[in-house]
C-alpha positions as CSV (number, residue, x, y, z in Angstrom):
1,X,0.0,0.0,0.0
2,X,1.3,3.2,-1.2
3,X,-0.1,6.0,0.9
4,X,-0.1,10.0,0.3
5,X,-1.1,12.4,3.1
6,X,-3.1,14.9,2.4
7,X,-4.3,17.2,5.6
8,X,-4.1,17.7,9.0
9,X,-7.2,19.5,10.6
10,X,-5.3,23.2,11.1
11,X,-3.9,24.2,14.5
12,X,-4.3,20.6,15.8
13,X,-2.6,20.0,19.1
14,X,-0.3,16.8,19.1
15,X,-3.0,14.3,19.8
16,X,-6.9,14.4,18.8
17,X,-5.9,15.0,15.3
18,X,-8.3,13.9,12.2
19,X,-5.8,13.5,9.6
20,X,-6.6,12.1,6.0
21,X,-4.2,10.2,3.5
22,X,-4.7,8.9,0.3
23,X,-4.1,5.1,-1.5
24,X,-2.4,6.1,-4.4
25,X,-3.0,2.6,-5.7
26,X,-6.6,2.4,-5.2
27,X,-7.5,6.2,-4.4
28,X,-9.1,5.2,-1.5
29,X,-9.1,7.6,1.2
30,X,-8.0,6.8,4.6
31,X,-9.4,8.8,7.4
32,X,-8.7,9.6,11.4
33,X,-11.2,11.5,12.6
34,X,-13.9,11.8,15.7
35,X,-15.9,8.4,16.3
36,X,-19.9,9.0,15.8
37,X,-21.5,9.2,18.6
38,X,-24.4,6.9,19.8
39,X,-26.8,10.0,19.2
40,X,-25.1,10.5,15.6
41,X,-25.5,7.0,14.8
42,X,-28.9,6.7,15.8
43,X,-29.7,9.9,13.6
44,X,-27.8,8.6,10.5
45,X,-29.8,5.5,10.9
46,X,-33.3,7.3,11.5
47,X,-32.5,9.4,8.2
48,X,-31.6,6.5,6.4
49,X,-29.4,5.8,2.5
50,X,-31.4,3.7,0.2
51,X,-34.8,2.1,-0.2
52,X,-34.9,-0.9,1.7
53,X,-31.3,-0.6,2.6
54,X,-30.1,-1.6,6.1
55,X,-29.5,1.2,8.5
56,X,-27.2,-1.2,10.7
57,X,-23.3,-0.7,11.3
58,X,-21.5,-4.1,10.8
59,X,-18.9,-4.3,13.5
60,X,-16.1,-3.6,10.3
61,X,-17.1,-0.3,9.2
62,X,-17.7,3.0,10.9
63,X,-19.2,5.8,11.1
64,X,-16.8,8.8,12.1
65,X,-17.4,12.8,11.6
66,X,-15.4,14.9,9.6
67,X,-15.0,18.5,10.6
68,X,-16.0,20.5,8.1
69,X,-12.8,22.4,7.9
70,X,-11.3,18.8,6.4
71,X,-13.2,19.0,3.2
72,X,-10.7,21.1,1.5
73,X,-8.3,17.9,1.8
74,X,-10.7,15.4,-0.2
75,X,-9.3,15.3,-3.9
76,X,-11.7,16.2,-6.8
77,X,-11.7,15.2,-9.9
78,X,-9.9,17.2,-12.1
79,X,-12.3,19.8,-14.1
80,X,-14.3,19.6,-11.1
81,X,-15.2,23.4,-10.1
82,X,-17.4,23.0,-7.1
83,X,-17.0,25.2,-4.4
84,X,-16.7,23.1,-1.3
85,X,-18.9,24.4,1.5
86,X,-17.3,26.7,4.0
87,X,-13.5,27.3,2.7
C-alpha cells in the first residue's frame, strides 16, 4: 500500500488529530477523525441511505465525523469546479 497524506485538521494539538491520506493505488481515502457518537449513529440510521437498505453498522465499518474544515483535503476530480462548502 502506497499512501499519500493529504491534511491535518489546522492548528491541531499533538494528539486528537483527524488527519486524512490517500491510496495512491486504489484512491481510497483513509481517514482519522472523531468516532460517531451513539446519538449521531442513531440519527444517520433514522434518516436512512437507500430504499430498503439496512440502516445497521456491521462491526467492520464505521461511522466517524469529519470536521467541516477537512473538506478542502478530499481530492476532486480534475475539471471539477465545485466550491466546497465553508472554505
Amino acid at each position: 500500500m502506497k499512501l499519500r497524506f493529504l491534511g491535518i485538521i489546522p492548528n491541531t494539538p499533538t494528539d486528537d488529530s483527524p488527519t486524512i491520506w490517500v491510496d495512491e493505488e486504489t484512491g481510497d481515502l483513509l481517514i482519522q477523525s472523531y468516532k460517531a457518537t451513539d446519538s449521531e449513529v442513531e440519527a444517520c440510521q433514522s434518516v436512512g441511505s437507500v430504499p430498503g437498505h439496512s440502516t445497521h453498522v456491521p462491526d467492520h465499518e464505521a461511522i466517524v465525523r469529519l470536521p467541516q474544515v477537512m473538506l478542502k483535503y478530499i481530492p476532486r476530480p480534475e475539471g471539477d469546479s465545485r466550491e466546497v462548502p465553508g472554505t
